[in-house]
C-alpha positions as CSV (number, residue, x, y, z in Angstrom):
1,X,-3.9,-8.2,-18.8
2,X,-3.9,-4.6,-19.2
3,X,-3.9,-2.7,-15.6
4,X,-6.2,0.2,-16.6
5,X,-8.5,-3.1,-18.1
6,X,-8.8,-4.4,-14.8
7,X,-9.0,-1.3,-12.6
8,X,-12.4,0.1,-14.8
9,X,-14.1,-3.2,-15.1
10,X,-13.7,-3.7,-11.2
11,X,-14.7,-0.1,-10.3
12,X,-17.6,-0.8,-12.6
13,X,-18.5,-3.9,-11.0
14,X,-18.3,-2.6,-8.1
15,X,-21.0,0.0,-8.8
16,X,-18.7,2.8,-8.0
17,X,-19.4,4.2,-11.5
18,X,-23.1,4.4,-10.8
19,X,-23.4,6.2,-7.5
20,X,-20.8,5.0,-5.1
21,X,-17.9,7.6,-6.6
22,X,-20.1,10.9,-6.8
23,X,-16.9,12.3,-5.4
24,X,-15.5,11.6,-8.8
25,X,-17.3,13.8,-10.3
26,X,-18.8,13.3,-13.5
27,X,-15.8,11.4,-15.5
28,X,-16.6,7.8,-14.0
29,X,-20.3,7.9,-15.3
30,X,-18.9,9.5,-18.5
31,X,-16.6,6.5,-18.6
32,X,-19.4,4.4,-18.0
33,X,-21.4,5.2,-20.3
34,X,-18.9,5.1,-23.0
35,X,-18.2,1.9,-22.5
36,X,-22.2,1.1,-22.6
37,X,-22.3,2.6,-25.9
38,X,-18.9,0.6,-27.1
39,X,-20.6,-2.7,-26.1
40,X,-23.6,-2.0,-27.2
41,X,-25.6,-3.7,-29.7
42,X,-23.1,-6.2,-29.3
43,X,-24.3,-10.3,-29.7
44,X,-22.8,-11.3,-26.4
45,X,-22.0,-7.9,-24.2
46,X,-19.5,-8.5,-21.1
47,X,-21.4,-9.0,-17.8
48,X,-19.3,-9.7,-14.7
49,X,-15.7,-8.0,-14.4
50,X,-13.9,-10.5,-15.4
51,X,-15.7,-10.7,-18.5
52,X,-15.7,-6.7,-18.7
53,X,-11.8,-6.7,-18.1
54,X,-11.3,-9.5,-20.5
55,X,-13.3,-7.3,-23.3
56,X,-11.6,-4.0,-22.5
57,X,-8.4,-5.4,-22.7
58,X,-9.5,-6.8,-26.0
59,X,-10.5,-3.4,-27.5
60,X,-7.7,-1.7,-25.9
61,X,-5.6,-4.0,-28.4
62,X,-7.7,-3.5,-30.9
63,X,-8.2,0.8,-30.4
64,X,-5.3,2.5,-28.7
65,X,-7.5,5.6,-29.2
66,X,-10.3,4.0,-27.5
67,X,-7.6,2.9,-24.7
68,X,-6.6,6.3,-24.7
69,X,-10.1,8.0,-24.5
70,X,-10.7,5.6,-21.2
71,X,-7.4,6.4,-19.4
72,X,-8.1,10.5,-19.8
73,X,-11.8,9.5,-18.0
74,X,-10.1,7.5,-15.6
75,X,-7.1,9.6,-14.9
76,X,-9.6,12.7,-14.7
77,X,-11.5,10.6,-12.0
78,X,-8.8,9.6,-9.9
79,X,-7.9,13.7,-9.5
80,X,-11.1,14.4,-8.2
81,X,-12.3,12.0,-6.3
82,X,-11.7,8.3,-4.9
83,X,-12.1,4.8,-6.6
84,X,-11.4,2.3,-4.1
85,X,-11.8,-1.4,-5.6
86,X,-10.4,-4.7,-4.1
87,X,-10.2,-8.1,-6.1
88,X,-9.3,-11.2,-4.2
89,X,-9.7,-12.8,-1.1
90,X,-8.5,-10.7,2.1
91,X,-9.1,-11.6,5.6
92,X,-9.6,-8.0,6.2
93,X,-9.7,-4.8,3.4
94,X,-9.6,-1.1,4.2
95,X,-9.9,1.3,1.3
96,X,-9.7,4.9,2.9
97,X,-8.6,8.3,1.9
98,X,-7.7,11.7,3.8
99,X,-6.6,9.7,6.9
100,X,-5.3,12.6,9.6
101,X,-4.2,11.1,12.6
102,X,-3.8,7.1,14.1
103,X,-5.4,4.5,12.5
104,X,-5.3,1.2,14.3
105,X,-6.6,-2.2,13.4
106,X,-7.0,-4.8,16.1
């Protein structure tokens, strides 16, 4: 599965896309919404991210220029801003950015 597959469809399922990463600016709605449009009018269009990653990875085979219009969204996004996503099971998670100073867990 293609890395940039899985990190898009799980920062979309995770709704960061859609409100949760304003601090990215306005290239993870753009990327969003591209996607949308890819998708839509489609018989059977991807709904849970595993789906989603499954079908991205799928055009990514099929468009390298779609794959490559994706990774400049999500490359812009990552410079300005965070996209924290976890998949799996984790007793405990901590996505963070701009620690300064101690950080403890107990």
């Amino acid at each position: 599965m293609d890395p940039l597959s899985l990190a898009i469809a799980g920062a979309l399922a995770a709704g960061v896309a859609t409100g949760a990463g304003e601090s990215a600016g306005a290239a993870l709605p753009a990327l969003a919404r591209r996607i949308t449009e890819r998708f839509s009018g489609r018989a059977h269009r991807p709904e849970s991210r595993a789906q989603l990653s499954a079908a991205l990875d799928e055009e990514f085979g099929r468009d390298p220029a779609f794959r490559q219009e994706c990774e400049a969204l999500w490359n812009q996004a990552a410079d300005g801003g965070v996209a924290n996503s976890f998949q799996g099971e984790a007793r405990n998670v901590v996505q963070a950015r701009d620690i300064h100073g101690g950080f403890t867990i107990q």
